[in-house]
Backbone as CSV, one residue per row, in Angstrom:
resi,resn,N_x,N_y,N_z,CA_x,CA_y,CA_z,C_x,C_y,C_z
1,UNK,133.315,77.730,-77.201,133.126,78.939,-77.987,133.174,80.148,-77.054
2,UNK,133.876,81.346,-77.524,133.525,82.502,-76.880,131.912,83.177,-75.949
3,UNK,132.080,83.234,-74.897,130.685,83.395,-74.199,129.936,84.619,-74.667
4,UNK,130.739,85.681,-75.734,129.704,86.699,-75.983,130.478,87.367,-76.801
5,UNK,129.656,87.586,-78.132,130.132,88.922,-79.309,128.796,89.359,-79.771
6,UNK,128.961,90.776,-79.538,127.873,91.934,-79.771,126.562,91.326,-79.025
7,UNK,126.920,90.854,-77.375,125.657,90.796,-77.081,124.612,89.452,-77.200
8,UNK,125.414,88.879,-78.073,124.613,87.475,-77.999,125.028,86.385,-77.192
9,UNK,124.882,85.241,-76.859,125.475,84.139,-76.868,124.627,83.023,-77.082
10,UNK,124.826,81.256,-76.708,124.452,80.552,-77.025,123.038,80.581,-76.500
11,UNK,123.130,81.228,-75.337,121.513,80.957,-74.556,120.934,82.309,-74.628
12,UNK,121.333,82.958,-75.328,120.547,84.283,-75.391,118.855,83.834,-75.608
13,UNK,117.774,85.086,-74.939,116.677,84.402,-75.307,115.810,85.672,-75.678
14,UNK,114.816,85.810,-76.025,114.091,86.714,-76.265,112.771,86.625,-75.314
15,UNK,112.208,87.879,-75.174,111.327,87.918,-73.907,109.677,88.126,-74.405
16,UNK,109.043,86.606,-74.291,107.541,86.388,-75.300,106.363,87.756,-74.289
17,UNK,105.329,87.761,-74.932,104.660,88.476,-74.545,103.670,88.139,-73.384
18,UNK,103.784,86.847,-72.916,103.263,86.288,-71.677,104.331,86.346,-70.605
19,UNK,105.368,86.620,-70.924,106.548,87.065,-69.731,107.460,85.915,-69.525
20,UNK,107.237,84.733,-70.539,107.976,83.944,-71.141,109.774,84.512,-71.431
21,UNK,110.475,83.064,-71.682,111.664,83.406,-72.889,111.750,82.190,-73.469
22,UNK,112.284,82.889,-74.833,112.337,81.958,-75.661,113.667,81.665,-76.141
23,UNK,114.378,80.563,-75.806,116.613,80.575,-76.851,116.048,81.280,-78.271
24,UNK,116.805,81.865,-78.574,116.823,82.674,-79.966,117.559,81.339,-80.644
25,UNK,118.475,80.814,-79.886,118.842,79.584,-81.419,118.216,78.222,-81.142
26,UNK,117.618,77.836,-81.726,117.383,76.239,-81.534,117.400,74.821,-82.583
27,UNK,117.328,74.049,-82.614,117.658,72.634,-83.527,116.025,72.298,-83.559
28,UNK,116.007,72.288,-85.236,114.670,71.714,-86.135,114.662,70.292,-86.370
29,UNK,113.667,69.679,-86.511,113.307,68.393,-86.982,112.933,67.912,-88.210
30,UNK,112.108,69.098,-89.269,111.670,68.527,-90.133,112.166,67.994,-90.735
31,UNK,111.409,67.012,-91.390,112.441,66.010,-92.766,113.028,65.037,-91.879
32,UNK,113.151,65.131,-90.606,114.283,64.089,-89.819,113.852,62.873,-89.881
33,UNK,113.576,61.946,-90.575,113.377,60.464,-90.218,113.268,59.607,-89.068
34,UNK,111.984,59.689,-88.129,111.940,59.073,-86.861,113.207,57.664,-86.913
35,UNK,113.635,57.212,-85.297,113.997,56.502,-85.025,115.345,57.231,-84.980
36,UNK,116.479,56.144,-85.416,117.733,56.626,-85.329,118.615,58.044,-86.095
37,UNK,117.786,58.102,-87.146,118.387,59.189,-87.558,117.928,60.569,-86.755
38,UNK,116.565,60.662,-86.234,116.090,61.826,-85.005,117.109,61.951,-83.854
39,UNK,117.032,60.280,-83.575,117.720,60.545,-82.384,118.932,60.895,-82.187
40,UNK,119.668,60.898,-83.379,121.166,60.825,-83.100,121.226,62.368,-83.389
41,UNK,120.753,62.674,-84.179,120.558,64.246,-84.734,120.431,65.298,-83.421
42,UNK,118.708,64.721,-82.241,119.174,65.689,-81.422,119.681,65.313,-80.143
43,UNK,120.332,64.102,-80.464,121.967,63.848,-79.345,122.620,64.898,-79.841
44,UNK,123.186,64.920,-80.671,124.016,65.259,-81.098,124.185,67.313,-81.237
45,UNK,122.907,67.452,-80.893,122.308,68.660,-81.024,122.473,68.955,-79.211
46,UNK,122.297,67.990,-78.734,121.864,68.709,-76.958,123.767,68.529,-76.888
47,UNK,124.836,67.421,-77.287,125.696,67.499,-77.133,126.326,69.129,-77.474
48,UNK,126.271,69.544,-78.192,126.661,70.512,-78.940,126.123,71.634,-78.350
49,UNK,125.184,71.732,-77.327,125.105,72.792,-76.391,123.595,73.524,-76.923
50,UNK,123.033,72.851,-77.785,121.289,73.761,-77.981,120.631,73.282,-77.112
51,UNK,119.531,73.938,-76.765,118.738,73.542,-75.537,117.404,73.833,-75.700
52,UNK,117.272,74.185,-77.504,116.024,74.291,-77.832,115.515,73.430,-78.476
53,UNK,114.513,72.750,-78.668,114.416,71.482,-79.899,112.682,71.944,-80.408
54,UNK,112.768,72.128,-81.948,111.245,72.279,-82.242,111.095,71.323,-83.310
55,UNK,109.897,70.427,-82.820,109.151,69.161,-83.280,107.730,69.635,-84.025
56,UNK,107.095,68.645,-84.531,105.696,68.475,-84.487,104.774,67.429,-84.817
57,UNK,103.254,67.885,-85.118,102.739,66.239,-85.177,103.198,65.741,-86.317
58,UNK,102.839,66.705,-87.918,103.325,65.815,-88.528,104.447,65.821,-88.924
59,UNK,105.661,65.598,-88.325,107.262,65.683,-88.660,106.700,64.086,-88.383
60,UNK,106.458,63.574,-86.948,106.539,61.737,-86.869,107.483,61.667,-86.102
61,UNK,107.979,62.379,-86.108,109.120,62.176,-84.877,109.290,62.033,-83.791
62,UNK,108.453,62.994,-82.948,108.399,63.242,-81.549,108.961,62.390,-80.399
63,UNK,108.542,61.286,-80.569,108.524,59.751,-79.588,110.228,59.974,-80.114
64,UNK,110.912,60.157,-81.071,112.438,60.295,-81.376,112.940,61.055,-80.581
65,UNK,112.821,62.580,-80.795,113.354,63.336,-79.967,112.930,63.005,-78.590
66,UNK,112.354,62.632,-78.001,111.639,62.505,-76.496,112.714,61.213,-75.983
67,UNK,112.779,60.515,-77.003,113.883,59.493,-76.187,115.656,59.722,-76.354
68,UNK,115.733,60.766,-77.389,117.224,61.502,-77.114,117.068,62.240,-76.001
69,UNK,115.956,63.028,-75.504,116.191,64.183,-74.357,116.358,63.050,-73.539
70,UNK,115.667,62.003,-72.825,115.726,61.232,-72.104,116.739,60.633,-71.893
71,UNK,117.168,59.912,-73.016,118.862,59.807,-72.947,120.271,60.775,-72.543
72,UNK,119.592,61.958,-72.707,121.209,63.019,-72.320,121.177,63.270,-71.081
73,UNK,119.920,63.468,-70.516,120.133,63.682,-69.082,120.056,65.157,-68.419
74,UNK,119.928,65.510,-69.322,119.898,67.053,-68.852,118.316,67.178,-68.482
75,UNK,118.103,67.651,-67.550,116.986,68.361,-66.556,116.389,68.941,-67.504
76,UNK,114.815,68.341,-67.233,113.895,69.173,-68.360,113.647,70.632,-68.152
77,UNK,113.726,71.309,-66.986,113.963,72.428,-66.415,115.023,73.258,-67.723
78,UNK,115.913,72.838,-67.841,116.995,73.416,-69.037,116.550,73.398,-70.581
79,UNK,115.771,72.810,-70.896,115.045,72.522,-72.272,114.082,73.453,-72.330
80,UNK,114.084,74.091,-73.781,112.937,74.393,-74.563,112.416,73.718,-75.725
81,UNK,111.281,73.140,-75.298,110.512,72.412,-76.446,109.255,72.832,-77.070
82,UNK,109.261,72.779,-78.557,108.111,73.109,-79.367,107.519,72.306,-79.632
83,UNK,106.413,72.127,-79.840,105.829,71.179,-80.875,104.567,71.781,-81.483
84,UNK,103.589,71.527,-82.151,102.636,72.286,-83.326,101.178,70.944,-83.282
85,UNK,100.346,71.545,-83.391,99.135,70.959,-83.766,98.902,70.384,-84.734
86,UNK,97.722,69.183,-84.652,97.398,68.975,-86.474,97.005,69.863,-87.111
87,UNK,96.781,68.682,-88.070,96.645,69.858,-89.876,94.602,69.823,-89.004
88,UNK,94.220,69.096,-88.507,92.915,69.188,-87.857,92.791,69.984,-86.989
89,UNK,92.104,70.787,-86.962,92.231,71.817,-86.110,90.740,71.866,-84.754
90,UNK,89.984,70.672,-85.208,88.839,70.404,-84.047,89.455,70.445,-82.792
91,UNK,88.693,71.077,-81.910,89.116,70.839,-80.308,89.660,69.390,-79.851
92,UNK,88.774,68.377,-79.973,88.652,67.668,-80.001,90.152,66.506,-80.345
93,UNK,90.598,66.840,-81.558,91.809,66.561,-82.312,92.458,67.191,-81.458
94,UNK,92.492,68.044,-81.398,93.884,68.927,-80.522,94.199,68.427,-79.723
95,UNK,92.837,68.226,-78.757,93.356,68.120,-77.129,93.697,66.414,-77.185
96,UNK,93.283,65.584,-78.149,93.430,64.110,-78.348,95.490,63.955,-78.840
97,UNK,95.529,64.656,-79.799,96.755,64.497,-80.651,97.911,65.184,-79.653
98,UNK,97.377,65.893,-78.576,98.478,67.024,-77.610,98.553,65.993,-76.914
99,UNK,97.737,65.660,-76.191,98.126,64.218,-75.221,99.115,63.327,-75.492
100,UNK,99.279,63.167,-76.791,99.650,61.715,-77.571,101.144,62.777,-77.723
101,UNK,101.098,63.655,-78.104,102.600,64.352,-77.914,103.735,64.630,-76.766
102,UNK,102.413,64.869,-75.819,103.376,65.175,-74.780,103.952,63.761,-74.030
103,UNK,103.128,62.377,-74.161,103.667,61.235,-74.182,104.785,60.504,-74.456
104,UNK,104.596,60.846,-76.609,106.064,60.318,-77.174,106.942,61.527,-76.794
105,UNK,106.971,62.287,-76.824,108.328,63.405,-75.943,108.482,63.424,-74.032
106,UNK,107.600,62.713,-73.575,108.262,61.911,-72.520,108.392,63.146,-71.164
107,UNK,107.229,63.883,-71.888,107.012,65.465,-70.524,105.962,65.375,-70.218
108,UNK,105.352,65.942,-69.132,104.135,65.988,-68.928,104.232,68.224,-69.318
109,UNK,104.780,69.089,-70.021,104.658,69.701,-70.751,105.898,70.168,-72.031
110,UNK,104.997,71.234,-72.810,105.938,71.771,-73.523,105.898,73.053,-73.824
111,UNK,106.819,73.420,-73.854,107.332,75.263,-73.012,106.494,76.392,-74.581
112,UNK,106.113,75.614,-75.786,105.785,76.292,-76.774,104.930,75.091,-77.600
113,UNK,103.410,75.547,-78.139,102.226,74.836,-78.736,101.667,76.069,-79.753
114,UNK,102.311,75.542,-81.063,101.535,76.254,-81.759,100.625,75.801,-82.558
115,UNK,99.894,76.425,-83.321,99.105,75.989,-84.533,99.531,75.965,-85.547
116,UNK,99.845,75.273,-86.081,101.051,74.947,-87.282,100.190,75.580,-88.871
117,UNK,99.413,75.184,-88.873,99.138,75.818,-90.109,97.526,76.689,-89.939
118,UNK,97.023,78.097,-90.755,95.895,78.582,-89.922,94.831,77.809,-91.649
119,UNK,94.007,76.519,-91.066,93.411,76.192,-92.091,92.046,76.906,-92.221
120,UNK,91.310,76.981,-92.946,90.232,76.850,-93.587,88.972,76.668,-92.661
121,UNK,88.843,75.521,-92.504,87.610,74.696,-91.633,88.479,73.772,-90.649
122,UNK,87.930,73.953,-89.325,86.937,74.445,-88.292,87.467,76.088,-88.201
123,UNK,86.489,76.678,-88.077,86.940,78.338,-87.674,88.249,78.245,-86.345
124,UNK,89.074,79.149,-86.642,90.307,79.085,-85.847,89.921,79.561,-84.150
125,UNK,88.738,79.801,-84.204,88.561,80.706,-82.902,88.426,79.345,-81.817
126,UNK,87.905,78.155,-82.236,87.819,77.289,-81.068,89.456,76.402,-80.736
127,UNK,90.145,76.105,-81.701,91.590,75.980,-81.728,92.016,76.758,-80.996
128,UNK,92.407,78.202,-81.134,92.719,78.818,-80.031,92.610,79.072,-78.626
129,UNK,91.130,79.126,-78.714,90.461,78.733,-77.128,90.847,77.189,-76.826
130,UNK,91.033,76.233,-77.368,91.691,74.975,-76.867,93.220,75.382,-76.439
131,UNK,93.913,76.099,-77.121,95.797,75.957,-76.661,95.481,77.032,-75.719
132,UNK,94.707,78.151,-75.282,94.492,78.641,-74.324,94.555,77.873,-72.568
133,UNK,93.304,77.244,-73.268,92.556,75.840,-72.115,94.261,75.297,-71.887
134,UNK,95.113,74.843,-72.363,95.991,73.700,-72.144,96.613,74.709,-71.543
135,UNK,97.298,76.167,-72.085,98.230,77.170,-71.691,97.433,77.130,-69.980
136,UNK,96.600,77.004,-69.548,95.907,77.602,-68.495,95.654,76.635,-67.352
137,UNK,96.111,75.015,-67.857,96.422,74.130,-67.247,97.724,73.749,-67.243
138,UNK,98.486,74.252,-67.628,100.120,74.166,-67.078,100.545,73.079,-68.451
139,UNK,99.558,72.891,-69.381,100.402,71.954,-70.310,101.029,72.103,-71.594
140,UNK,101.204,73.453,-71.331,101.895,74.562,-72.246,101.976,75.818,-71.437
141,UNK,103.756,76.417,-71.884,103.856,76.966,-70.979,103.371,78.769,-72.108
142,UNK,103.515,78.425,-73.711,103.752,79.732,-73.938,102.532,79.443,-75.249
143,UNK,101.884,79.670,-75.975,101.332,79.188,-77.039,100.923,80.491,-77.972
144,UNK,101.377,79.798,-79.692,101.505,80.581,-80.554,100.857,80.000,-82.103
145,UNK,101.055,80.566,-83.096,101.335,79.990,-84.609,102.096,80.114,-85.239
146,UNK,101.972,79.520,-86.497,102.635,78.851,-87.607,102.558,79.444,-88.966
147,UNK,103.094,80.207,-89.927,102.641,80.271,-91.246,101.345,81.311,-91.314
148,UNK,101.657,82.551,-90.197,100.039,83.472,-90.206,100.718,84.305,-90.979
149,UNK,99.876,84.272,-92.242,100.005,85.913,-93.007,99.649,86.577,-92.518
150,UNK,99.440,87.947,-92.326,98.833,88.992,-92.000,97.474,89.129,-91.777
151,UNK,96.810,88.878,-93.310,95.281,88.848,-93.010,94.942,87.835,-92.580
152,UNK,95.459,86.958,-92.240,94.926,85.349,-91.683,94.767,85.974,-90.412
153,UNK,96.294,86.409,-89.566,96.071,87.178,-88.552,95.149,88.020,-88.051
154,UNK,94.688,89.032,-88.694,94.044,90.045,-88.280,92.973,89.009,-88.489
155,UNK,91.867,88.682,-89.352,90.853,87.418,-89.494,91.014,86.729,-88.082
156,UNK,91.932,86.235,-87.640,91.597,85.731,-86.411,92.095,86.036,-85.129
157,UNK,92.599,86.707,-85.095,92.954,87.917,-83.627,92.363,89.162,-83.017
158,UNK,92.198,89.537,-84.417,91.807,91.177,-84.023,90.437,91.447,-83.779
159,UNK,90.607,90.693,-82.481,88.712,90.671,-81.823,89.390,90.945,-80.704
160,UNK,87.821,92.061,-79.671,87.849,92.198,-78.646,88.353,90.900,-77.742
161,UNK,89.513,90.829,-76.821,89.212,89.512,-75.688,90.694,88.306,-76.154
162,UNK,91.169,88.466,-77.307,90.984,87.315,-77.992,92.876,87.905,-77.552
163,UNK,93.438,86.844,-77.115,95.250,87.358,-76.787,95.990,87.023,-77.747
164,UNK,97.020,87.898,-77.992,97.555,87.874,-79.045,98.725,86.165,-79.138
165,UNK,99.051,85.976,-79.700,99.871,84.917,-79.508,101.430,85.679,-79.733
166,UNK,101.981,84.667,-78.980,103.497,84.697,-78.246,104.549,85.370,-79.470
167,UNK,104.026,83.954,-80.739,104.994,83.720,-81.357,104.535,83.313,-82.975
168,UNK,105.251,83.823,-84.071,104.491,83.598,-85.419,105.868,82.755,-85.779
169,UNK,105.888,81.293,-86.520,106.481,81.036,-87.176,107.035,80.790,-88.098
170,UNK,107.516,80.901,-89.335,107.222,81.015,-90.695,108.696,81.295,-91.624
171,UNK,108.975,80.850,-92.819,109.913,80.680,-93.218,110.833,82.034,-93.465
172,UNK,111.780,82.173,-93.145,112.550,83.294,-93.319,114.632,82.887,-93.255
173,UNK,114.818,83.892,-94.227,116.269,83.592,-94.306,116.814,84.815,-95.109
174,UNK,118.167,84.856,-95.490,118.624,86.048,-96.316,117.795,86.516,-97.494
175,UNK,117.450,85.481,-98.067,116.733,85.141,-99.403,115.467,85.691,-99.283
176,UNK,114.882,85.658,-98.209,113.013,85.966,-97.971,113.392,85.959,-97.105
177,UNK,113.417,87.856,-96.661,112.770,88.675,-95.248,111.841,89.160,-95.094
178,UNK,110.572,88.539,-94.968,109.722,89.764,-94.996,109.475,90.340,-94.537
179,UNK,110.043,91.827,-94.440,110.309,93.000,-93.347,108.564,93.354,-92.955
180,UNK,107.880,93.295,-94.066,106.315,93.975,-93.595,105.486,92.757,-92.851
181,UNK,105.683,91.788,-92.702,105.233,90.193,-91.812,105.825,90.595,-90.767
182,UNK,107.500,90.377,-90.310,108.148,90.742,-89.300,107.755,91.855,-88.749
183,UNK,107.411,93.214,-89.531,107.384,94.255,-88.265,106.182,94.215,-87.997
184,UNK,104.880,93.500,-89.108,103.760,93.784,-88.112,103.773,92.730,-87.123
185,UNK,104.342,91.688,-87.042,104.125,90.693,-85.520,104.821,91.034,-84.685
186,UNK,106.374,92.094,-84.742,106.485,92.766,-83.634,105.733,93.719,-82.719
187,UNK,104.879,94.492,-84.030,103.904,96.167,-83.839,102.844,95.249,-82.748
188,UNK,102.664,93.776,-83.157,101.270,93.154,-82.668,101.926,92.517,-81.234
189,UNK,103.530,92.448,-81.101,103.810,91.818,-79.978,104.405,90.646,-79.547
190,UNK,104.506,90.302,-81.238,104.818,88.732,-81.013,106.349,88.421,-81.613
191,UNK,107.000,87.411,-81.155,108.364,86.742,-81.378,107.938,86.574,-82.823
192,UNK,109.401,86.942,-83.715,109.665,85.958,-84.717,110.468,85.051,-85.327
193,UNK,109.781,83.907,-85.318,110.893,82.407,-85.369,110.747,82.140,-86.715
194,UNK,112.077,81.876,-86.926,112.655,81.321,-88.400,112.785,79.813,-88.900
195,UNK,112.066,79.453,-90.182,112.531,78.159,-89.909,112.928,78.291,-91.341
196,UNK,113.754,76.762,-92.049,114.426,77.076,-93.438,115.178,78.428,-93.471
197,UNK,116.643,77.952,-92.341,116.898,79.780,-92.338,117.793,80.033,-93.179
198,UNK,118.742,78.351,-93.778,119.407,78.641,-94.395,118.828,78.156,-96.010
199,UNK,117.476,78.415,-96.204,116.992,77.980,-97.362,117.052,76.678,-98.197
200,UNK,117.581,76.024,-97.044,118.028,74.631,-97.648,118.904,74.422,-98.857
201,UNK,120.186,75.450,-98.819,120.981,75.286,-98.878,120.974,75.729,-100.640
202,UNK,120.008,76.018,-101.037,119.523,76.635,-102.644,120.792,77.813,-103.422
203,UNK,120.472,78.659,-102.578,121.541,79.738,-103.068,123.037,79.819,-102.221
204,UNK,123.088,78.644,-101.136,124.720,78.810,-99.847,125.850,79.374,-100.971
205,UNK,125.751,79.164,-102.246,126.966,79.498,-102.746,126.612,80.893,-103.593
206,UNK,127.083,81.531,-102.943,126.499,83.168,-103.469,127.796,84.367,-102.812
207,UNK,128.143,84.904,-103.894,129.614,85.815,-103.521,128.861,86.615,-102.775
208,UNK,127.855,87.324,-102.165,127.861,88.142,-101.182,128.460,87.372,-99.796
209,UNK,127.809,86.549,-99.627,127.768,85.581,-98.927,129.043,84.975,-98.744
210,UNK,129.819,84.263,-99.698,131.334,83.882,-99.530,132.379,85.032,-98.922
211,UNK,131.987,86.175,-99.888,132.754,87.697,-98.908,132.807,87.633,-97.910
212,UNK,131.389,87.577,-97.166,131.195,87.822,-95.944,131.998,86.963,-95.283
213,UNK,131.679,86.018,-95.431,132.012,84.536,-94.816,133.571,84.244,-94.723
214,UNK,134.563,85.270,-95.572,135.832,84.523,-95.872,136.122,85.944,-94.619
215,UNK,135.763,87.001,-94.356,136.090,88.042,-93.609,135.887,87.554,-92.092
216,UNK,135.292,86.319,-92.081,134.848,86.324,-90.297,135.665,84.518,-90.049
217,UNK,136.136,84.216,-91.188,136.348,82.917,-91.305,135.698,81.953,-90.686
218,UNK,134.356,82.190,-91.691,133.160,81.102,-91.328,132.656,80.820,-92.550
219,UNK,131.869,80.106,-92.418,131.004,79.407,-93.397,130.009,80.125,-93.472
220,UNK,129.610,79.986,-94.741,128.039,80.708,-95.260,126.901,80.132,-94.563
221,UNK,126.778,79.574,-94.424,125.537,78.524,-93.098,125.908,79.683,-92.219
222,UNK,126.975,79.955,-91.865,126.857,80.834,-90.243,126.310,82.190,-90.669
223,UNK,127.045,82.255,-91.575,126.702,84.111,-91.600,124.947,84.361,-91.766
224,UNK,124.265,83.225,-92.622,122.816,83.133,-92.626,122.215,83.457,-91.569
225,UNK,122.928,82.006,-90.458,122.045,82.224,-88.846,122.350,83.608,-88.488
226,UNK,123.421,83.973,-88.310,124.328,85.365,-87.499,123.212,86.172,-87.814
227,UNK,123.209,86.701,-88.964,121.927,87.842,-89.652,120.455,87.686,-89.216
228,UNK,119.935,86.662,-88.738,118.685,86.598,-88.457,118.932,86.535,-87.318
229,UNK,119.885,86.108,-86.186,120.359,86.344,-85.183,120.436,88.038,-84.668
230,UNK,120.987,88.573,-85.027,121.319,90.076,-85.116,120.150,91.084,-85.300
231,UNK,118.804,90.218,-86.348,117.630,90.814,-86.746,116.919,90.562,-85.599
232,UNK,117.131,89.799,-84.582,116.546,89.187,-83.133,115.239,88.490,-83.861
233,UNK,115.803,87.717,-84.658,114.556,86.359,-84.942,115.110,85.123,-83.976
234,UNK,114.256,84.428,-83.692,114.606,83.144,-83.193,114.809,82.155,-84.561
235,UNK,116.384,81.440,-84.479,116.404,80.847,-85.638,116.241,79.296,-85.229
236,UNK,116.007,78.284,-86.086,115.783,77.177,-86.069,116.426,76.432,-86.918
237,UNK,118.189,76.167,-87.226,118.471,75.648,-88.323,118.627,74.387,-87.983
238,UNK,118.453,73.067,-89.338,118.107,71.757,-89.213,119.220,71.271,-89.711
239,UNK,119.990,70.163,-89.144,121.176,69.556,-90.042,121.086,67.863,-89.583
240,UNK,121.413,66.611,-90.276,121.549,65.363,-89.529,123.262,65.033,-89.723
241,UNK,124.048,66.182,-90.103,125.273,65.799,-90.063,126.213,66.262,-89.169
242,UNK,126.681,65.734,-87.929,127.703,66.473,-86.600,128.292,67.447,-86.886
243,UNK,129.367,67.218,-87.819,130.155,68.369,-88.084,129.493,70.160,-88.010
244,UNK,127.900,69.601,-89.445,127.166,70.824,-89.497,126.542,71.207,-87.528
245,UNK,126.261,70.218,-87.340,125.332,70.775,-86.030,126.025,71.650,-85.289
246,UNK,126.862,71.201,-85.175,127.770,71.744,-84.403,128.270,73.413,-85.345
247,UNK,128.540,73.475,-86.168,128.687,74.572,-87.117,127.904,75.301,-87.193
248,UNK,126.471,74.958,-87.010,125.098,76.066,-86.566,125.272,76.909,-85.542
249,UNK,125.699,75.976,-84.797,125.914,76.589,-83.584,126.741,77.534,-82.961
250,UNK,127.743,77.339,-83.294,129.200,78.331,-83.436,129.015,79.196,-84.233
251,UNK,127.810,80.617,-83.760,127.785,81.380,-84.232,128.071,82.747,-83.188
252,UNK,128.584,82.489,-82.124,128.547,83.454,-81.145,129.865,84.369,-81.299
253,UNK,131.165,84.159,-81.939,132.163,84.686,-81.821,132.260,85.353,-82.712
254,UNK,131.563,85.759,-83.417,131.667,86.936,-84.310,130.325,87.824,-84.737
255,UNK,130.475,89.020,-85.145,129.268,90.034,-84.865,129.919,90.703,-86.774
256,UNK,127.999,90.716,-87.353,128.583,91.258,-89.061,128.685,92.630,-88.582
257,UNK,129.041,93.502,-89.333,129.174,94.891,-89.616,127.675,95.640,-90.227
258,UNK,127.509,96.866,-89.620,126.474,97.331,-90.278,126.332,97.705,-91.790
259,UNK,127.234,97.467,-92.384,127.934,96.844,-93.609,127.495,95.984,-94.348
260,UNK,127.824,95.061,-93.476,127.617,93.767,-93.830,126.133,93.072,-94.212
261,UNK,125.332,93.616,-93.026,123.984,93.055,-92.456,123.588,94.287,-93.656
262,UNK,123.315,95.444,-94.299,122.923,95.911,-95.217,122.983,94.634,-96.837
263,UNK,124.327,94.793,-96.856,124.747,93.546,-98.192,124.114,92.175,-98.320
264,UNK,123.790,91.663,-96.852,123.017,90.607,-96.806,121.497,91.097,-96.721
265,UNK,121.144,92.154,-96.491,119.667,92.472,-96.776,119.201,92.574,-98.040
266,UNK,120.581,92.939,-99.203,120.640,93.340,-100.591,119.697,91.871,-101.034
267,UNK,119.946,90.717,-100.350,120.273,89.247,-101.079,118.430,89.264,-101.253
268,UNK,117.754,89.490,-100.294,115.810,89.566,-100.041,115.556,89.768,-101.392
269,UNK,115.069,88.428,-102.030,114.580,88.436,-103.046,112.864,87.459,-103.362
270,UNK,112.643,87.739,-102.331,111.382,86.482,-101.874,111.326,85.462,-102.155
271,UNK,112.448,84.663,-101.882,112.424,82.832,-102.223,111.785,82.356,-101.393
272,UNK,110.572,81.200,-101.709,110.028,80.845,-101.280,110.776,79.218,-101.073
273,UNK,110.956,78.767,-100.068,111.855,77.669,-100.311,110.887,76.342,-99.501
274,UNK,109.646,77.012,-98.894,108.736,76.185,-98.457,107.339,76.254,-99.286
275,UNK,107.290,75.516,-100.522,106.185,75.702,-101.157,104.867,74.764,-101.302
276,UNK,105.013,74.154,-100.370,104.050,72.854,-100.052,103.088,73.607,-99.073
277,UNK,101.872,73.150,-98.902,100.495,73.496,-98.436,99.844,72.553,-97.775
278,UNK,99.533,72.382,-96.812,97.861,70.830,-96.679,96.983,71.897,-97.269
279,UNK,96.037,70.273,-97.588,94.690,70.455,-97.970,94.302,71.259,-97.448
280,UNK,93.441,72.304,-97.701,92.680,72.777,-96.866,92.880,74.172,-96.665
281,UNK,94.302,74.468,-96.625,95.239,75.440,-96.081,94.410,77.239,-96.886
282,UNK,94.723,78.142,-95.999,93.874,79.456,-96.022,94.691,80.294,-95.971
């Protein structure tokens, strides 16, 4: 693929607020079915030139992806890896279930630990002070969350002492931008990573979208990533089929129009395309 249009390319990264970087594009897991279908997915994903992979506890996978990285060979030095906490949020759990992660993924770290969902009970303040503790022993290099609304946020950040986190993750795509989420975790400092970017595929057939798409001669999957690309989100799109993986990816040779990226802002209609919760959830 072309090494650069408008500024991006495959390894472009964004610069976290601990002095971190993060690849702006990387390959998702959820839904992936441990064993062979993980693994071949992120073979097939490190083949194809991503070098980001985001996991978690409960995807089930982990021990999957950990034995594809192992298999490709590429220097863990070159990898960025995520993975997320339980739905338990006790110290205790954490530092038990992080162990057991960084095991089946076959590192002794991982470059990003977030808190995947901000629950209810145990108060979030000792969770945090745990991915701190690990950030501060080298067994995480960057640590963030998952799914923080706003007031969840402010509820558990906006105390004297207390550091902001890196990175908020949370569903976003043409369909649902939420410009007032996004700019306050920039205003606050933090990366924003996309996951479900192409909505799972709900509305892909949509004439703004085909326009676009027939003008750059790409596929609507691309023009999705491109736009949240361009918005400088870190995207995370998920596929178990080669052809697609590879098609995620090949988004570097073309740049939308300020045009364009308006018409696809038209599309923000707040689809919620992740509507599932744990117990518990706040």
């Amino acid at each position: 693929m072309p090494e650069k249009i408008g500024g991006l390319t495959a390894h472009s990264t964004l610069t976290l607020n601990d002095g971190g970087a993060i690849p702006m594009l990387g390959f998702g897991v959820f839904q992936i079915a441990s064993g062979d279908a993980c693994e071949n997915a992120v073979s097939e994903a490190l083949a194809a030139g991503y070098r980001h992979i985001d996991t978690a506890w409960i995807y089930r996978n982990e021990a999957s992806v950990g034995k594809a990285i192992a298999r490709s060979g590429i220097p863990r030095k070159d990898l960025y890896l995520t993975t997320k906490t339980p739905f338990d949020l006790s110290p205790e759990k954490i530092r038990a279930e992080f162990a057991q992660s960084l095991e089946k993924l076959q590192t002794d770290y991982v470059d990003l630990y977030l808190i995947h969902w901000p629950m209810a009970d145990p108060p979030l303040q000792g969770a945090w002070e745990t991915l701190q503790a690990l950030k501060a022993d080298g067994r995480c290099r960057s640590i963030g969350v998952s799914n923080f609304t706003i007031r969840r946020f402010e509820e558990a950040f906006l105390k004297p002492g207390v550091p902001i986190p890196a990175v908020n993750q949370f569903e976003a795509h043409v369909f649902n931008f939420d410009t007032k989420l996004v700019d306050y975790c920039r205003a606050k400092g933090m990366v924003v990573e996309a996951y479900s970017p192409l909505a799972r595929g709900q509305k892909m057939a949509h004439p703004v979208l085909d326009k676009i798409a027939a003008a750059h001669g790409k596929s609507n999957a691309q023009v999705m990533i491109r736009f949240l690309l361009q918005k400088s989100v870190v995207v995370l799109p998920k596929s178990v089929t080669p052809s697609r993986i590879r098609e995620n990816i090949n988004v570097f040779d073309f740049e939308l129009t300020d045009e364009q990226m308006r018409a696809l802002e038209g599309l923000n209609e707040g689809l919620v395309i992740q509507d599932w919760r744990p117990q518990n959830y706040y």
